[in-house]
DRENLOLO-608132 format. One record per residue (C-alpha): x, y, z; residue number from 0. Coordinates in steps of 0.1 Angstrom, whole numbers, plus 5000, padded with zeros to 4 digits. Layout:
% DRENLOLO-608132
+------+------+------+------+
:   px :   py :   pz : resi :
+------+------+------+------+
:    X :    Y :    Z :  NUM :
...
+------+------+------+------+
This chain:
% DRENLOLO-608132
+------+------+------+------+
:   px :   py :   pz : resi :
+------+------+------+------+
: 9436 : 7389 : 0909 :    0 :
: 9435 : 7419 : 0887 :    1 :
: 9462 : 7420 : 0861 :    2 :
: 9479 : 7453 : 0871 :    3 :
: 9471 : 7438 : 0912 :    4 :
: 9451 : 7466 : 0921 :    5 :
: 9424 : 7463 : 0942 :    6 :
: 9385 : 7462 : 0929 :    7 :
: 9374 : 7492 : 0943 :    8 :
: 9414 : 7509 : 0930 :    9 :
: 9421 : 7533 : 0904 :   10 :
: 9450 : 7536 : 0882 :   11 :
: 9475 : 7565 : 0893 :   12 :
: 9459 : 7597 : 0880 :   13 :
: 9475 : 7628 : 0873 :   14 :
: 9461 : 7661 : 0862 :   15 :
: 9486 : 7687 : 0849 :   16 :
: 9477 : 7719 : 0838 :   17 :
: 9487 : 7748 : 0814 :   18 :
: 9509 : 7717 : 0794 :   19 :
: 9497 : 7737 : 0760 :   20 :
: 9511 : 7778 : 0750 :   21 :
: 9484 : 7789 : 0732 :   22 :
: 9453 : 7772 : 0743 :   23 :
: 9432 : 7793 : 0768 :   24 :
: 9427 : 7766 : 0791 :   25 :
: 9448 : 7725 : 0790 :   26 :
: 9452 : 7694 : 0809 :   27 :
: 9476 : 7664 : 0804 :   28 :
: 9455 : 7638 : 0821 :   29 :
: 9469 : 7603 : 0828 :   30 :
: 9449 : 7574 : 0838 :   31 :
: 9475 : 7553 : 0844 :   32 :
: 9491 : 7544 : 0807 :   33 :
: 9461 : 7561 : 0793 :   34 :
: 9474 : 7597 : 0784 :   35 :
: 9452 : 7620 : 0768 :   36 :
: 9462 : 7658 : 0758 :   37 :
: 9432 : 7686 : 0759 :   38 :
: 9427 : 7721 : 0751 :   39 :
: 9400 : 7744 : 0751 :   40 :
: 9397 : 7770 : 0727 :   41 :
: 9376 : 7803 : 0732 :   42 :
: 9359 : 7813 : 0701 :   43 :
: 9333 : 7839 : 0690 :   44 :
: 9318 : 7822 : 0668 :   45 :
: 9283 : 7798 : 0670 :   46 :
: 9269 : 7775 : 0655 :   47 :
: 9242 : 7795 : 0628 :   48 :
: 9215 : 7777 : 0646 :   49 :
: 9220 : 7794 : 0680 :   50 :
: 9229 : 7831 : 0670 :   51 :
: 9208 : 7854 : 0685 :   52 :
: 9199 : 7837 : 0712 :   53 :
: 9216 : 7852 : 0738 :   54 :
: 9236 : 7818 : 0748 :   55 :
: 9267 : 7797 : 0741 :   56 :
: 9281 : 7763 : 0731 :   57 :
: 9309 : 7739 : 0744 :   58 :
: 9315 : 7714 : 0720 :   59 :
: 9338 : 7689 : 0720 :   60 :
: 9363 : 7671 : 0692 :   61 :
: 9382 : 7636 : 0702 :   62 :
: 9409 : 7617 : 0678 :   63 :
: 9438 : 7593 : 0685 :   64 :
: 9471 : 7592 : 0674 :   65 :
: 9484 : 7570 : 0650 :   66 :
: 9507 : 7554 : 0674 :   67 :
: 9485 : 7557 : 0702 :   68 :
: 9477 : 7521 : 0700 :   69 :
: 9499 : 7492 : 0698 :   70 :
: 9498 : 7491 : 0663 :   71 :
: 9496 : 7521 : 0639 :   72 :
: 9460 : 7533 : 0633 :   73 :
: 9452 : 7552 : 0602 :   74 :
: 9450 : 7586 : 0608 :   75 :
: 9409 : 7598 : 0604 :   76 :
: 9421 : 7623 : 0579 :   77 :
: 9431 : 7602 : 0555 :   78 :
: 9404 : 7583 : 0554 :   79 :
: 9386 : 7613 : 0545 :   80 :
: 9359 : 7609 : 0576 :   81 :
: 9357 : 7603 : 0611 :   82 :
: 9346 : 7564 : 0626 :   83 :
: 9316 : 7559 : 0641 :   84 :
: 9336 : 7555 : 0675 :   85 :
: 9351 : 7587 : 0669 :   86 :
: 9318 : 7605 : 0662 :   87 :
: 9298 : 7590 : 0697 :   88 :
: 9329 : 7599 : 0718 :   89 :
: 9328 : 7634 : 0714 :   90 :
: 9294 : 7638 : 0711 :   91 :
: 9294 : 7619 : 0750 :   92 :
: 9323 : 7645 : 0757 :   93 :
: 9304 : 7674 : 0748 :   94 :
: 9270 : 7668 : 0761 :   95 :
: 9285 : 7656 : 0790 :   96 :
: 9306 : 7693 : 0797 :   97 :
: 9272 : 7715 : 0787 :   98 :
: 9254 : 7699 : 0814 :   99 :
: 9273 : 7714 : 0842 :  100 :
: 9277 : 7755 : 0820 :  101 :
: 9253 : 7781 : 0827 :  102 :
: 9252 : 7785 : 0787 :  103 :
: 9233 : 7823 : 0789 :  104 :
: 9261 : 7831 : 0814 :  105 :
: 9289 : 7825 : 0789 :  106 :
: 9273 : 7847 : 0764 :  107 :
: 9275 : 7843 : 0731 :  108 :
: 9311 : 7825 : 0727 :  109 :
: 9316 : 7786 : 0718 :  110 :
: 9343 : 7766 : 0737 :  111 :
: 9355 : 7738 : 0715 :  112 :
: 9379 : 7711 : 0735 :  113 :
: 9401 : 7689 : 0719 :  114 :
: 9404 : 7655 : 0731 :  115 :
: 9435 : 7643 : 0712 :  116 :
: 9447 : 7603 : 0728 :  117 :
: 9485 : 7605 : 0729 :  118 :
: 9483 : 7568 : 0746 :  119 :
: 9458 : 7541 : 0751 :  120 :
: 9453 : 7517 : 0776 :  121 :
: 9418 : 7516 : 0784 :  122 :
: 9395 : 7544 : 0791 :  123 :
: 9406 : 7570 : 0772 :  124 :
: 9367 : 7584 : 0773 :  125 :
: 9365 : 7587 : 0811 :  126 :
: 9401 : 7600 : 0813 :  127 :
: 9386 : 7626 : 0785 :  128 :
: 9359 : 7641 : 0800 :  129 :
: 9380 : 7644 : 0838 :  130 :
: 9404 : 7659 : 0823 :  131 :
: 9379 : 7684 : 0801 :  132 :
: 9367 : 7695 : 0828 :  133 :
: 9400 : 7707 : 0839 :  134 :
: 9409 : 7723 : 0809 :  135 :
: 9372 : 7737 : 0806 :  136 :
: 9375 : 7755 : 0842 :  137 :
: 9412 : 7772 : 0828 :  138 :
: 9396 : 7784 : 0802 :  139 :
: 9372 : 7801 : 0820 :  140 :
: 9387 : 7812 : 0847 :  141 :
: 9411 : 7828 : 0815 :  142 :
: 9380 : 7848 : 0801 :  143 :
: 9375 : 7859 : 0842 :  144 :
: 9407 : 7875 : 0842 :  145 :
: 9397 : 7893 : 0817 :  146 :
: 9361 : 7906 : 0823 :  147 :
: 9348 : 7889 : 0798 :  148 :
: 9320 : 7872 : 0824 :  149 :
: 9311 : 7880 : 0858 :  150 :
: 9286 : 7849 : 0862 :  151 :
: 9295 : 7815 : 0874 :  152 :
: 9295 : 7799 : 0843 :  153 :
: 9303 : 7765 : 0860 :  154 :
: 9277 : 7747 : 0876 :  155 :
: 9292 : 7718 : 0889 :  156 :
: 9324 : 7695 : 0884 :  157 :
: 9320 : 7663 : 0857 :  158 :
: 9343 : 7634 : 0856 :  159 :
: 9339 : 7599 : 0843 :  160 :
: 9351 : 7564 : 0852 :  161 :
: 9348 : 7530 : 0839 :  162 :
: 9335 : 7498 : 0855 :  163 :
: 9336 : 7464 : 0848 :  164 :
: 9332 : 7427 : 0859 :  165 :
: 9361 : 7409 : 0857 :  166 :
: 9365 : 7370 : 0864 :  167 :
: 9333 : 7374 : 0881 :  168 :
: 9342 : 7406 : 0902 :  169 :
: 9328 : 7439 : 0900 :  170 :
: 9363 : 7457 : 0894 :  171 :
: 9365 : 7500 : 0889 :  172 :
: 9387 : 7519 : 0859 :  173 :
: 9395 : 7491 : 0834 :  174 :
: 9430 : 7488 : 0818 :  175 :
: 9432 : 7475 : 0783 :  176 :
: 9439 : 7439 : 0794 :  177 :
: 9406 : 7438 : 0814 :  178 :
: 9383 : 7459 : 0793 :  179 :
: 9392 : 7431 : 0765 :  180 :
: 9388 : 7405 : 0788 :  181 :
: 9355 : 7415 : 0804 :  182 :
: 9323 : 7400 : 0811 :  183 :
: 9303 : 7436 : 0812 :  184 :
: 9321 : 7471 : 0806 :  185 :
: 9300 : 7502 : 0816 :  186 :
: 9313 : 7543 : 0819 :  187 :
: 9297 : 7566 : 0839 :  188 :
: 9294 : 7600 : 0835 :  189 :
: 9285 : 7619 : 0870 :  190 :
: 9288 : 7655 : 0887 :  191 :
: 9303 : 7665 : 0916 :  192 :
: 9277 : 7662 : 0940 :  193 :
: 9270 : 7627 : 0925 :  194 :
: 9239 : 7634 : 0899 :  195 :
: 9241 : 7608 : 0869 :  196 :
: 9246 : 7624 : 0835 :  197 :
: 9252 : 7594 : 0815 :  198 :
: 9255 : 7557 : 0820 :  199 :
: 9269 : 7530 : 0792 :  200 :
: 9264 : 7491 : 0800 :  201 :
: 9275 : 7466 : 0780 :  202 :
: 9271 : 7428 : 0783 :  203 :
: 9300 : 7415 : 0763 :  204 :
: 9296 : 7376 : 0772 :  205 :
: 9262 : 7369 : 0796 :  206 :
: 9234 : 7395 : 0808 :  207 :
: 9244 : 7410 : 0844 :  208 :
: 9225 : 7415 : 0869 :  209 :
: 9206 : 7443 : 0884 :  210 :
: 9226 : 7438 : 0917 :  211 :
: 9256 : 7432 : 0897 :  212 :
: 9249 : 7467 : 0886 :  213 :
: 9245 : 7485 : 0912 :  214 :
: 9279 : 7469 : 0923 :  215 :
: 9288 : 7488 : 0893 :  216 :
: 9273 : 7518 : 0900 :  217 :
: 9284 : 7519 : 0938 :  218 :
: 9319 : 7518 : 0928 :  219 :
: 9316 : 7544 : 0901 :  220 :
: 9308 : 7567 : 0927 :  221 :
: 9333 : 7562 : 0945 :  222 :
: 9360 : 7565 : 0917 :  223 :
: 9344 : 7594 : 0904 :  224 :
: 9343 : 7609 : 0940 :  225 :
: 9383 : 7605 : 0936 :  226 :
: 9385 : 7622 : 0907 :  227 :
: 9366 : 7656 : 0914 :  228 :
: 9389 : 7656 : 0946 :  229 :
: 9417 : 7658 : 0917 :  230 :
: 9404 : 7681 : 0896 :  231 :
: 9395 : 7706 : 0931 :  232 :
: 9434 : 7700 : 0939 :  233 :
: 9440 : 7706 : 0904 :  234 :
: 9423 : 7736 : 0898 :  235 :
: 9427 : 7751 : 0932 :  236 :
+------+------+------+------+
């Protein structure tokens, strides 16, 4: 039995809510159960020196926690005077895995920077980033539509992540803090809408797994992340 009861193949309750932030062009509260996670996109006309002139954009992405995000108080990065390595790797996932699914030339020669910015954790806040990116990602540029400011589909695709895990010997899908910690293997994956693989972390935390035990992995990935695009489709709709 899972600690929250769910099922193996169940995900947490998942919301996506939309337009949560004034000023940003495009934002999503996502909520992967007691995993909350506030993003923004922010339309810029600036790149970075290496790509001017090149007659394409950027989407990057920036990720941080609150302080209180955790059950105990976590230093903020700032006053440490530089990010952790944790830190650093999630948004580099977060952004490689959002410029994957833009036609870059067709935004033209803009950078989108998202903010990833934990309010709570409880497992997952990754996955629950990059689904709820998306989200904010498609506001934004649907914003820059209204406008004129493209005519191109500049989206290619939708892009949400899950995590997986086994779990007193089960193959179990989108890992709470009590499991993740608790886990004999954790993996994320990172897939499109029409099920193409853009990134896949595995991680044996107490014995090797198996290859069948990771396809288990894999089979219900796709199915959680087939859940999630039909929330962000809803959401965006």
């Amino acid at each position: 039995m899972r600690p929250s009861r769910r099922a193996p193949d169940e995900l947490r309750p998942v919301t996506l809510e939309r337009g949560v932030v004034k000023y940003a062009e495009g934002s999503c509260l996502v909520k992967f159960g007691d995993t909350h996670v506030l993003v923004t996109a922010t339309l810029e006309d600036r790149l970075p020196p290496w790509l001017k002139g090149q007659g394409r954009g950027w989407v990057t992405a920036e990720y941080g926690m609150l302080p209180r995000a955790t059950s105990e108080r976590t230093r903020r990065e700032a006053s440490a005077g530089k990010q952790s390595g944790r830190t650093v790797e999630i948004q580099r996932l977060i952004g490689r895995s959002l410029r994957t699914i833009v036609d870059l030339e067709a935004l033209g020669e803009r950078q989108i920077t998202v903010d990833c910015d934990v309010l709570q954790a409880d497992g997952g806040t990754r996955t629950a980033s990059i689904t709820g990116a998306w989200v904010a990602l498609a506001d934004c540029i649907n914003w820059m539509k209204a406008r004129n400011m493209i005519k191109a589909n500049v989206l290619r695709d939708n892009v949400a992540a899950i995590s997986c895990g086994i779990y007193n010997g089960t193959p179990v899908l989108d890992l709470d803090y009590a499991e993740d910690s608790e886990a004999q293997t954790d993996a994320n994956f990172v897939m499109t809408g029409d099920g193409r693989i853009i990134e896949v972390q595995g991680t044996a935390e107490r014995e090797p797994f198996t290859e069948a035990e990771f396809l288990a992995l894999m089979a219900l990935a796709r199915k959680g992340v087939a859940r999630l695009v039909d929330l962000q489709k809803l959401a965006v709709a």
